[in-house]
Backbone atoms as SQL, in Angstrom:
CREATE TABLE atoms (id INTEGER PRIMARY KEY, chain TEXT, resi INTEGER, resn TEXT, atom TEXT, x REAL, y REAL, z REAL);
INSERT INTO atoms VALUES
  (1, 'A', 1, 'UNK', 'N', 60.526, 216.539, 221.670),
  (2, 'A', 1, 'UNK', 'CA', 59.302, 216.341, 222.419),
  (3, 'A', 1, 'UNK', 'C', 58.310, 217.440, 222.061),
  (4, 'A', 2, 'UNK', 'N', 57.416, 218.239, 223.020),
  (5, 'A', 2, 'UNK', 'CA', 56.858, 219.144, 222.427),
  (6, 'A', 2, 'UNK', 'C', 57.243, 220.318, 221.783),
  (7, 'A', 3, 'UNK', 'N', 56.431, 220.923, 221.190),
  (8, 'A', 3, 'UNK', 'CA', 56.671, 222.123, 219.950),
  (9, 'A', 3, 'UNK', 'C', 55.865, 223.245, 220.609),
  (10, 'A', 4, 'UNK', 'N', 56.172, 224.646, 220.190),
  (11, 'A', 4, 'UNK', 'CA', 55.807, 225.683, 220.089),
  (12, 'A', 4, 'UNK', 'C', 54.929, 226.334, 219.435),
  (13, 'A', 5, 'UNK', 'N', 54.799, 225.407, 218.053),
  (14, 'A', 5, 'UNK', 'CA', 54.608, 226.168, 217.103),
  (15, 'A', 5, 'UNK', 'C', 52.495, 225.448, 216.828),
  (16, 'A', 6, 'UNK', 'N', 52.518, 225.966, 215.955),
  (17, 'A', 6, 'UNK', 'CA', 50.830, 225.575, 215.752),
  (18, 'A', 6, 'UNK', 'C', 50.057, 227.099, 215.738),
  (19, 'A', 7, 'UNK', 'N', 48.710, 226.735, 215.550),
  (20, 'A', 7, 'UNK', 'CA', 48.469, 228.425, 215.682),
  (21, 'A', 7, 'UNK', 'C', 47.902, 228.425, 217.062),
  (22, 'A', 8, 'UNK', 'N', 47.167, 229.511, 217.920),
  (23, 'A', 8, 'UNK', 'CA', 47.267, 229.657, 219.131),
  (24, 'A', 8, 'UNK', 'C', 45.749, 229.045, 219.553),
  (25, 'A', 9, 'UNK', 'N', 44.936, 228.954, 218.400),
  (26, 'A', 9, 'UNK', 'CA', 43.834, 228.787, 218.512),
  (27, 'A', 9, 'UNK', 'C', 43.965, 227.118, 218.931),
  (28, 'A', 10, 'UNK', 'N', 44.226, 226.518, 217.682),
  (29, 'A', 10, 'UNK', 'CA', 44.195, 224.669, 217.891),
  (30, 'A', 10, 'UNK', 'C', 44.658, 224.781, 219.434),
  (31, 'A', 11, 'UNK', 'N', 45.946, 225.241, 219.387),
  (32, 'A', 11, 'UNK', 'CA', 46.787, 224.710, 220.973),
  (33, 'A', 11, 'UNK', 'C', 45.852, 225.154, 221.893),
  (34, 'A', 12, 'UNK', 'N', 44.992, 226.345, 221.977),
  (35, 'A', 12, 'UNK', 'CA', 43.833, 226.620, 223.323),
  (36, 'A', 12, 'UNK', 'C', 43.104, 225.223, 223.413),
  (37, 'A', 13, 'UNK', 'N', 42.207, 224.705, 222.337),
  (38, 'A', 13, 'UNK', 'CA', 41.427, 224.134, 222.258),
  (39, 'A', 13, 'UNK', 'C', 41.680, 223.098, 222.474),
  (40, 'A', 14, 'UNK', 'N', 42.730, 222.249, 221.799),
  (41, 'A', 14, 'UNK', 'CA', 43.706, 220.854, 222.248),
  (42, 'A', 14, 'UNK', 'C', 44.311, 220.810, 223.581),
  (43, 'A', 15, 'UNK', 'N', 44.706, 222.085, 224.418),
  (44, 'A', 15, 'UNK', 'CA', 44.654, 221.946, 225.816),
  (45, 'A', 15, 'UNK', 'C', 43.308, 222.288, 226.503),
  (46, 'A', 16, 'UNK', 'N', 42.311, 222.530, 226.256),
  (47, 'A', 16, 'UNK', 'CA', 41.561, 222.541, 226.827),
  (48, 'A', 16, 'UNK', 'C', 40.753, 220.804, 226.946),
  (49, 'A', 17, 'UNK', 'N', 40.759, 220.680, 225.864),
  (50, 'A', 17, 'UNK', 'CA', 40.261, 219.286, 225.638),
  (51, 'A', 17, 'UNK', 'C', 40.576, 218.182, 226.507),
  (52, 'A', 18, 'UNK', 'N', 42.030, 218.161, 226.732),
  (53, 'A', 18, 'UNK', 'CA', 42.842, 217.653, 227.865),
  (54, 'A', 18, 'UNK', 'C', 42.570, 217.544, 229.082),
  (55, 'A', 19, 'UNK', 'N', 42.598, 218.879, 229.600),
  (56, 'A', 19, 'UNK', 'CA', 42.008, 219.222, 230.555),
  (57, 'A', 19, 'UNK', 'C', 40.664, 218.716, 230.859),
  (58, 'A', 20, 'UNK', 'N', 40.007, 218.797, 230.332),
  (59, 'A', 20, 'UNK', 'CA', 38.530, 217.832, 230.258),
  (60, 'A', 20, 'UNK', 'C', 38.305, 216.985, 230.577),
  (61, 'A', 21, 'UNK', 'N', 39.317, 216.313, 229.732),
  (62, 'A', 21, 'UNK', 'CA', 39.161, 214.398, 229.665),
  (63, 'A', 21, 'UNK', 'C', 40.327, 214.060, 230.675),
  (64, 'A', 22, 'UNK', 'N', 40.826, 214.778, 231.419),
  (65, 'A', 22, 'UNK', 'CA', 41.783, 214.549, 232.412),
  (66, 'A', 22, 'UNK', 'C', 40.717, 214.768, 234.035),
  (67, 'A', 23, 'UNK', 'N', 40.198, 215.689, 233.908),
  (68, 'A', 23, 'UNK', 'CA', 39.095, 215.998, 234.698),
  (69, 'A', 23, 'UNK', 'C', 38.149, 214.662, 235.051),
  (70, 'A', 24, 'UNK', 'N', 37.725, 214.378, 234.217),
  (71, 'A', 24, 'UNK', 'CA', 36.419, 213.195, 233.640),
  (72, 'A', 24, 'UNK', 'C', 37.104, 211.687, 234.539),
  (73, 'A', 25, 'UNK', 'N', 38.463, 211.845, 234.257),
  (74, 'A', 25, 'UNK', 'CA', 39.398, 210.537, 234.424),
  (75, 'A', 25, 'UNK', 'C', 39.321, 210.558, 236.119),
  (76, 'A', 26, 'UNK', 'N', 39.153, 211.796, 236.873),
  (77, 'A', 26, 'UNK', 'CA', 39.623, 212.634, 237.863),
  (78, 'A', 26, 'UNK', 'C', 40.950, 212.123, 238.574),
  (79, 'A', 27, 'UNK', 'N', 41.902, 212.896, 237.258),
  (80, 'A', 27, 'UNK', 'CA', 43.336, 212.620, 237.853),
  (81, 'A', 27, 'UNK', 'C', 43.499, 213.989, 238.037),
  (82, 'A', 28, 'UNK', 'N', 44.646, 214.375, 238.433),
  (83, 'A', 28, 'UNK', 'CA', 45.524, 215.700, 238.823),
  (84, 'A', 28, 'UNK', 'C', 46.011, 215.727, 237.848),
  (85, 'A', 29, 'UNK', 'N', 46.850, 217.053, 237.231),
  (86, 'A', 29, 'UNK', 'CA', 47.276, 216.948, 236.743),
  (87, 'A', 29, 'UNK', 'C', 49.143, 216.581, 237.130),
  (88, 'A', 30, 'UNK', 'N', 49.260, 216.312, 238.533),
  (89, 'A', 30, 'UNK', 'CA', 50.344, 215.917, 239.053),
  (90, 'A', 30, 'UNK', 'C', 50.361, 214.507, 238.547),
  (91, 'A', 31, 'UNK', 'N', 49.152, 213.610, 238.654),
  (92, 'A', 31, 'UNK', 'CA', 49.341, 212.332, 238.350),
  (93, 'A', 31, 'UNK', 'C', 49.492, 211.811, 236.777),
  (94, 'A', 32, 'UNK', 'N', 48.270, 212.995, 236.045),
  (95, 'A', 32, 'UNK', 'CA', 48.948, 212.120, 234.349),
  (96, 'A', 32, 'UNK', 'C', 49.845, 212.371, 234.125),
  (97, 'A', 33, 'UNK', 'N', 50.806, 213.545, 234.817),
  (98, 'A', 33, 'UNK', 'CA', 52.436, 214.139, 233.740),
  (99, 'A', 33, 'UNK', 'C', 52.825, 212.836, 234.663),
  (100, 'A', 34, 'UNK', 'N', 52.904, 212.119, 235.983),
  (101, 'A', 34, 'UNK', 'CA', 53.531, 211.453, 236.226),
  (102, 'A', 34, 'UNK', 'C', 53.677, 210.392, 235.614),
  (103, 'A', 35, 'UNK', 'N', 52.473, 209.699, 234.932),
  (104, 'A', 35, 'UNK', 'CA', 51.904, 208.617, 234.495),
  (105, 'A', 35, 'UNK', 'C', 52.391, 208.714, 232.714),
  (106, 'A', 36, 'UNK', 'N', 52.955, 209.948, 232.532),
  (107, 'A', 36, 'UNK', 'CA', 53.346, 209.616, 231.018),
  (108, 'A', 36, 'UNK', 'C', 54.342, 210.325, 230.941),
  (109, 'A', 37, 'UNK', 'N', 55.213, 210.542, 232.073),
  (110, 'A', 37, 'UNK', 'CA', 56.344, 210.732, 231.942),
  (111, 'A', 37, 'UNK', 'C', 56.786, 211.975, 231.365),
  (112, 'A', 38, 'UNK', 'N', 55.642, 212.944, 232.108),
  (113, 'A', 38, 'UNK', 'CA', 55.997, 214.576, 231.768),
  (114, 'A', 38, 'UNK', 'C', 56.085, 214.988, 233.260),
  (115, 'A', 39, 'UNK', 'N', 56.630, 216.267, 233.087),
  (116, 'A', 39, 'UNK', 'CA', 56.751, 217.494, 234.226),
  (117, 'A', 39, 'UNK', 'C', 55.597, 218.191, 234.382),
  (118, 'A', 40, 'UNK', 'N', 54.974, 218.223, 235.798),
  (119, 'A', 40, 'UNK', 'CA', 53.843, 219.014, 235.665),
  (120, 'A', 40, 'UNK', 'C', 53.855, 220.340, 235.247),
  (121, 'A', 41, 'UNK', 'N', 54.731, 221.018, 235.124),
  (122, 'A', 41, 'UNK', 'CA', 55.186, 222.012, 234.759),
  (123, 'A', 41, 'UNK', 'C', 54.334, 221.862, 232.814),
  (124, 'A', 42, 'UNK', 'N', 55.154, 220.976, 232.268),
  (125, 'A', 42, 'UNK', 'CA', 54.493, 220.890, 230.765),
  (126, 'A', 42, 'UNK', 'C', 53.367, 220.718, 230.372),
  (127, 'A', 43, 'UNK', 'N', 52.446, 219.292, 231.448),
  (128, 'A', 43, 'UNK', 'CA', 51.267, 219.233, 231.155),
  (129, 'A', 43, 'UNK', 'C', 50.234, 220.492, 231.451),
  (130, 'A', 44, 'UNK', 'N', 50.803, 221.449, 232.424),
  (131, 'A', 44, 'UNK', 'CA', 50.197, 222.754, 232.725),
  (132, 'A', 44, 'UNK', 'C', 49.901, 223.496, 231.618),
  (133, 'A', 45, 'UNK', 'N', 51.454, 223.689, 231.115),
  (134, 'A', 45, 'UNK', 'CA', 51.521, 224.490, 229.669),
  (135, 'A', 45, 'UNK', 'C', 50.745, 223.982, 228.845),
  (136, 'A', 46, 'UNK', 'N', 50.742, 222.826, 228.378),
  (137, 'A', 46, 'UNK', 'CA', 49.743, 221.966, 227.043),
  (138, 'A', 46, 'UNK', 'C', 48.093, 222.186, 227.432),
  (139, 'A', 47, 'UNK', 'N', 47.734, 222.483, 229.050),
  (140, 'A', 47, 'UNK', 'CA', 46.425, 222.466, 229.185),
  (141, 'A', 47, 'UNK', 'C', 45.913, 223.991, 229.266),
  (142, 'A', 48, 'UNK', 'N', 46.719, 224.689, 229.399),
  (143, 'A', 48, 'UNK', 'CA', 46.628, 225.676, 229.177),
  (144, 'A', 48, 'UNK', 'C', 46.831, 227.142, 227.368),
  (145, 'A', 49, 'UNK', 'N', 47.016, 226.037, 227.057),
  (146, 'A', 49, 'UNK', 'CA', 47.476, 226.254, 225.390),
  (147, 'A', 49, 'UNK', 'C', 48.421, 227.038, 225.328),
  (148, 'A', 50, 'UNK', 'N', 49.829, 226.889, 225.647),
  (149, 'A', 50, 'UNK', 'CA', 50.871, 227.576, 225.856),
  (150, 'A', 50, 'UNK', 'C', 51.734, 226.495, 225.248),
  (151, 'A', 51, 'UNK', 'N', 51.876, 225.418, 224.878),
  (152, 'A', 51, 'UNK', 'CA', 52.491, 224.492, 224.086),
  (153, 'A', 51, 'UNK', 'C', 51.321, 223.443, 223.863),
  (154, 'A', 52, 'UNK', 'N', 52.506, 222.960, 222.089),
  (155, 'A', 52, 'UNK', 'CA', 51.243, 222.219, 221.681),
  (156, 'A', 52, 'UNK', 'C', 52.333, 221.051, 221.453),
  (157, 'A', 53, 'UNK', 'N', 51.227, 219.808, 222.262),
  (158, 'A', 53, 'UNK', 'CA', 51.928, 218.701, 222.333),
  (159, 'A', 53, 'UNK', 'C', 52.509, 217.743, 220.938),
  (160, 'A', 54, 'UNK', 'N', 53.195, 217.210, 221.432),
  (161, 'A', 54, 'UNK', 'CA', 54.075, 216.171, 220.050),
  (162, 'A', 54, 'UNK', 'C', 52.913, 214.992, 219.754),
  (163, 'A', 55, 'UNK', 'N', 52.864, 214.241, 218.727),
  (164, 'A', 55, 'UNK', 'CA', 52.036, 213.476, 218.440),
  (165, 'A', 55, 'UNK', 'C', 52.510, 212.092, 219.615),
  (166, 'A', 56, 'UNK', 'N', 53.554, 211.912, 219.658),
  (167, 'A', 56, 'UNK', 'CA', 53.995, 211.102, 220.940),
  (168, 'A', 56, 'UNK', 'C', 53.188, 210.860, 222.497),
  (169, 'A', 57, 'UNK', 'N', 53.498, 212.444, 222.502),
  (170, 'A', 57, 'UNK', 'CA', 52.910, 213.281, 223.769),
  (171, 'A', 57, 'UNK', 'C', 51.433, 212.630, 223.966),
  (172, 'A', 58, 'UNK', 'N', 50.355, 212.895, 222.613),
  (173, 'A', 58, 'UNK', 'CA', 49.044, 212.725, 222.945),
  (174, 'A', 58, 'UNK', 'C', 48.925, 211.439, 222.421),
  (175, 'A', 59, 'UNK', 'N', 49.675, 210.592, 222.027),
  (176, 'A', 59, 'UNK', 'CA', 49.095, 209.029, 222.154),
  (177, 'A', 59, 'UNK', 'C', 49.553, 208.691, 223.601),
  (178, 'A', 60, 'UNK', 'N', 50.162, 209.315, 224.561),
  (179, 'A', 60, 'UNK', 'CA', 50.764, 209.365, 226.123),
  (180, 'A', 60, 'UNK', 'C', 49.424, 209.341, 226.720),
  (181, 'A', 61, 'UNK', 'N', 49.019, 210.571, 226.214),
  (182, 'A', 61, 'UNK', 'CA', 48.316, 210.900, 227.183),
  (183, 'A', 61, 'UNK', 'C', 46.623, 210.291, 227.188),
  (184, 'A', 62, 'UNK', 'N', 46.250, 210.077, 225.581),
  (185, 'A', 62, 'UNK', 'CA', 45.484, 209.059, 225.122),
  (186, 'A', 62, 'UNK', 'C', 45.584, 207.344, 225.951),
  (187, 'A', 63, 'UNK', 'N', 46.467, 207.489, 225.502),
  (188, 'A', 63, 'UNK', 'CA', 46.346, 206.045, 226.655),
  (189, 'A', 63, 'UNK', 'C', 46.179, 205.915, 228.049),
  (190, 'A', 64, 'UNK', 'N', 46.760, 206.900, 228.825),
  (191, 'A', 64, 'UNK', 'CA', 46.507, 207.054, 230.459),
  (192, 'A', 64, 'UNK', 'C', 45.348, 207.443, 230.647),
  (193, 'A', 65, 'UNK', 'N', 44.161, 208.345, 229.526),
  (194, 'A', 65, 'UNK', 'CA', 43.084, 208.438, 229.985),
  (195, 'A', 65, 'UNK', 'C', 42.327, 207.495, 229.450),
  (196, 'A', 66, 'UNK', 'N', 42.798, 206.675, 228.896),
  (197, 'A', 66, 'UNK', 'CA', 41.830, 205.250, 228.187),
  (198, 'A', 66, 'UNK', 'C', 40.770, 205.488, 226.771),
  (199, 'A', 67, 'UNK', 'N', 41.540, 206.492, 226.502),
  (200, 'A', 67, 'UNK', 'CA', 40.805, 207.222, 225.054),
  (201, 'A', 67, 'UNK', 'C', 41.428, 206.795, 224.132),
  (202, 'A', 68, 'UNK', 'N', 41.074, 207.343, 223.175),
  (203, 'A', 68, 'UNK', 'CA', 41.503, 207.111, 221.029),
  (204, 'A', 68, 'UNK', 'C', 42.300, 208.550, 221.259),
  (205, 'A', 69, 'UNK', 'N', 43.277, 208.703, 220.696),
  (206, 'A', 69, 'UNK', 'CA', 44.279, 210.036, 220.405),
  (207, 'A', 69, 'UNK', 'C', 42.188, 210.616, 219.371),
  (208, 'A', 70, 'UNK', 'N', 42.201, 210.385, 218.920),
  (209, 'A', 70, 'UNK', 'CA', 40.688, 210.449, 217.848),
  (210, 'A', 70, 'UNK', 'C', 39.662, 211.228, 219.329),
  (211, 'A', 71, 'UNK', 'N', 39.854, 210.420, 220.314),
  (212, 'A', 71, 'UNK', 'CA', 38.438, 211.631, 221.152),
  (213, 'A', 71, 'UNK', 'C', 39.516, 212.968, 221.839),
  (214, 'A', 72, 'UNK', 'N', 40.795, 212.839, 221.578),
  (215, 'A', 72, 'UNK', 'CA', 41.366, 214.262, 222.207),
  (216, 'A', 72, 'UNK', 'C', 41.391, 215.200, 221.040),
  (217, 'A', 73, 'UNK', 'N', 41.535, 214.684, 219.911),
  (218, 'A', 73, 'UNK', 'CA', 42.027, 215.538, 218.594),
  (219, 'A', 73, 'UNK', 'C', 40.188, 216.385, 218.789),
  (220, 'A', 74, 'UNK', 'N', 38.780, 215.486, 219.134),
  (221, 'A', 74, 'UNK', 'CA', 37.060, 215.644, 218.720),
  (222, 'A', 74, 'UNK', 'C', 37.129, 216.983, 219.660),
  (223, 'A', 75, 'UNK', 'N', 37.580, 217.766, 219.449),
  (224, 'A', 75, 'UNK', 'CA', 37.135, 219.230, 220.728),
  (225, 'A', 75, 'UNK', 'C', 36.210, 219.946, 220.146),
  (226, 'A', 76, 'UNK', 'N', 35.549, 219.793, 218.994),
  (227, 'A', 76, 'UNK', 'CA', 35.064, 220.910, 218.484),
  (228, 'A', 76, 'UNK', 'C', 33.382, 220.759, 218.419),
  (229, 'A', 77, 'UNK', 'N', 33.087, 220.908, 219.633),
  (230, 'A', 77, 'UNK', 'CA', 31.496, 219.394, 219.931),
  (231, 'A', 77, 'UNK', 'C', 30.460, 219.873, 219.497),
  (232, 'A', 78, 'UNK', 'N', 30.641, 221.434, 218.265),
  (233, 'A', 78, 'UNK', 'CA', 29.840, 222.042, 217.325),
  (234, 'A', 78, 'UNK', 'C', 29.817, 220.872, 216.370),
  (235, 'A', 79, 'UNK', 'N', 30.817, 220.079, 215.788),
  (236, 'A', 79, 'UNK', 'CA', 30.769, 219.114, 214.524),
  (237, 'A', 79, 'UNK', 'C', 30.063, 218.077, 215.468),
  (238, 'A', 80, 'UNK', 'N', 28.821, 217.391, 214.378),
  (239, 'A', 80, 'UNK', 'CA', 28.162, 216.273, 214.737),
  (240, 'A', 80, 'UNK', 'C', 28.978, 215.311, 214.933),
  (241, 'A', 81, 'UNK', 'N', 30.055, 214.953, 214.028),
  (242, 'A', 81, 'UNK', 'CA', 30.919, 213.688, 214.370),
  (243, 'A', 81, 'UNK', 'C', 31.312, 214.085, 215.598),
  (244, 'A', 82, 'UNK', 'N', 32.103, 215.159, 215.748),
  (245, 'A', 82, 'UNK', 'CA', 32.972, 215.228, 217.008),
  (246, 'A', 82, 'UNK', 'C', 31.881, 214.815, 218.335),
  (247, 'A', 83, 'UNK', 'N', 30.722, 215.371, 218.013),
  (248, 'A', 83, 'UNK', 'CA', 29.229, 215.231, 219.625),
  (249, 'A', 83, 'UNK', 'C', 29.277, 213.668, 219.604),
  (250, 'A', 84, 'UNK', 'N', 29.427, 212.862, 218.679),
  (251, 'A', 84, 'UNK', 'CA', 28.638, 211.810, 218.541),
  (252, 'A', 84, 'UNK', 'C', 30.200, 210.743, 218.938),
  (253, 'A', 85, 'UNK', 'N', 31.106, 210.835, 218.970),
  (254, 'A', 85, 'UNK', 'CA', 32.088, 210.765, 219.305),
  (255, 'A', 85, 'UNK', 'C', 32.392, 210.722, 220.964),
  (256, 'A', 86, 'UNK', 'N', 31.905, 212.086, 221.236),
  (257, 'A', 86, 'UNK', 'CA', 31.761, 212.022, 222.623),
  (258, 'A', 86, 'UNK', 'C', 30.898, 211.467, 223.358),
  (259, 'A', 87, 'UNK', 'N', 29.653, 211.668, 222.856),
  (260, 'A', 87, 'UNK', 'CA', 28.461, 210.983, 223.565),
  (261, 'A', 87, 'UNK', 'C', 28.841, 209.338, 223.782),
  (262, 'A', 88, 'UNK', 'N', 29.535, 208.565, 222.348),
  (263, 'A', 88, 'UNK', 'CA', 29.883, 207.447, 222.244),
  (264, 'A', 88, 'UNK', 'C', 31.180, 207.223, 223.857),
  (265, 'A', 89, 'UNK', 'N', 31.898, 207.773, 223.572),
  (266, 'A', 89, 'UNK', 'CA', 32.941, 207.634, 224.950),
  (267, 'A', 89, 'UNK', 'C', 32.332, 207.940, 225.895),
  (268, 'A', 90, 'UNK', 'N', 31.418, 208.621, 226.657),
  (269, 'A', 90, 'UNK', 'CA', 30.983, 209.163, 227.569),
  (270, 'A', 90, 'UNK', 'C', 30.120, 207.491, 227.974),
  (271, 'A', 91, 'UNK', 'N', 29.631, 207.262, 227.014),
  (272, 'A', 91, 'UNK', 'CA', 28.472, 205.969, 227.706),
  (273, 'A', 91, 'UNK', 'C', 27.257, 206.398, 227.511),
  (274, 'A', 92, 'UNK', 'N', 27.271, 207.551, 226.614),
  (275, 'A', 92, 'UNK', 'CA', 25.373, 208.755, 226.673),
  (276, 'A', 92, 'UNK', 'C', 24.569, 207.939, 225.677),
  (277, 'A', 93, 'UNK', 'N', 23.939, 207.511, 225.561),
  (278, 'A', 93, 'UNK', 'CA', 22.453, 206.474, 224.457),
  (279, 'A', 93, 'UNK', 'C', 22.157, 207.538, 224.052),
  (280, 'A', 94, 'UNK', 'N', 21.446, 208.691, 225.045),
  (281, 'A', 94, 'UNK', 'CA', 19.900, 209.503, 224.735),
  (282, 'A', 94, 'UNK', 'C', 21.176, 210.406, 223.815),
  (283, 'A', 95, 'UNK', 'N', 22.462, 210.698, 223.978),
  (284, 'A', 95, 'UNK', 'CA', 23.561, 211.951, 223.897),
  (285, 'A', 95, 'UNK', 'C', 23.739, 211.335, 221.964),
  (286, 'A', 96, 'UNK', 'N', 23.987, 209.785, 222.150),
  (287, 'A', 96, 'UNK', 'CA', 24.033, 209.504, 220.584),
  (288, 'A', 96, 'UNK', 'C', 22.563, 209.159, 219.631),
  (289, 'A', 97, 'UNK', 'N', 21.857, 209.490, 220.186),
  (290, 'A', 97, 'UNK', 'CA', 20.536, 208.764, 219.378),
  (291, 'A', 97, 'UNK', 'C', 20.009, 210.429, 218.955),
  (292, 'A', 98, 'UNK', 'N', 20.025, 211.582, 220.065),
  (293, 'A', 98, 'UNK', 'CA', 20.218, 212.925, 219.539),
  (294, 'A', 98, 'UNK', 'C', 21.282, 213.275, 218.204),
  (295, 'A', 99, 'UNK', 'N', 22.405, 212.994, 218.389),
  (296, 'A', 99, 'UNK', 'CA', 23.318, 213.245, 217.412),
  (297, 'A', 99, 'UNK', 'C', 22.955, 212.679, 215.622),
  (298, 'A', 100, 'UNK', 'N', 22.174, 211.507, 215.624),
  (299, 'A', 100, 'UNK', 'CA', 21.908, 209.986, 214.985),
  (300, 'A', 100, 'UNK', 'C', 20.883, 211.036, 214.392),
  (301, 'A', 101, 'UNK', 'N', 19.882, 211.271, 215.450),
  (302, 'A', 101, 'UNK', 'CA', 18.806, 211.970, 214.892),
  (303, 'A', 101, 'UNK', 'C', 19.073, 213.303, 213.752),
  (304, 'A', 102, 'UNK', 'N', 19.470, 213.946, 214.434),
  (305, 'A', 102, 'UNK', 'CA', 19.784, 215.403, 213.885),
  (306, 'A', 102, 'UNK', 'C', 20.893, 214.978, 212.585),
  (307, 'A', 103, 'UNK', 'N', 21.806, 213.794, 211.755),
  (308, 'A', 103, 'UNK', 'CA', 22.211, 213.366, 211.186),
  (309, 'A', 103, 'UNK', 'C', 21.559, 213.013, 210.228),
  (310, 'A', 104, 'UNK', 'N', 20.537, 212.524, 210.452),
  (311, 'A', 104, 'UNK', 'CA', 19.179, 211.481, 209.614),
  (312, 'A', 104, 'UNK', 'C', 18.250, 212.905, 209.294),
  (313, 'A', 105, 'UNK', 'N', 17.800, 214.096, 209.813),
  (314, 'A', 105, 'UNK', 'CA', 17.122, 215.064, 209.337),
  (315, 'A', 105, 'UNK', 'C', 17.928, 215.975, 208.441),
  (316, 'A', 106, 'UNK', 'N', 19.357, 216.174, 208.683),
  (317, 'A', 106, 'UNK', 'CA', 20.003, 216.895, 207.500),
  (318, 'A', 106, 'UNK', 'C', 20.282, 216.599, 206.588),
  (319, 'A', 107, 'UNK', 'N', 19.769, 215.289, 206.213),
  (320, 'A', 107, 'UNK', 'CA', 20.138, 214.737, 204.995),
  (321, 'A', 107, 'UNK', 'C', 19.266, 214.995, 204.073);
């Protein structure tokens, strides 16, 4: 199941991300470990970047929040794909037509 290993940075950021889109969902985190069949104890650790989840793990947890494993991996909302990604899941027009824009001028 989950791993240890990764560097410390991804695992902050990949649990933070979580945390986010777990937030957004507004579950507990009592209810998604329930809902995918973790210990709150683990999903703590994973949101906290103290373990980094199994690829298993985050298509789990991808699905209970009704996401793409693709918008948990997008944390980095400096990359245009990753903003435009989010804005797209979020439901934001003005959030992707900004992203669209600033895409179309760096070219």
């Amino acid at each position: 199941m989950p791993r240890r290993s990764g560097s410390a940075s991804l695992t902050r950021k990949l649990g933070g991300r979580i945390r986010v889109l777990r937030e957004e969902s507004r579950l507990t985190q009592e209810q998604l470990a329930w809902d995918c069949d973790f210990t709150k104890s683990y999903l703590s650790q994973v949101e906290s970047g103290k373990r980094l989840p199994s690829l298993p793990a985050l298509y789990a947890l991808a699905e209970r929040l009704g996401v793409d494993v693709l918008d948990i991996v997008a944390f980095d909302l400096r990359q245009p794909r990753h903003r435009l990604l989010d804005a797209l899941r979020r439901g934001d027009p003005s959030g992707v037509r900004e992203v669209v824009d600033q895409l179309g001028r760096s070219r």
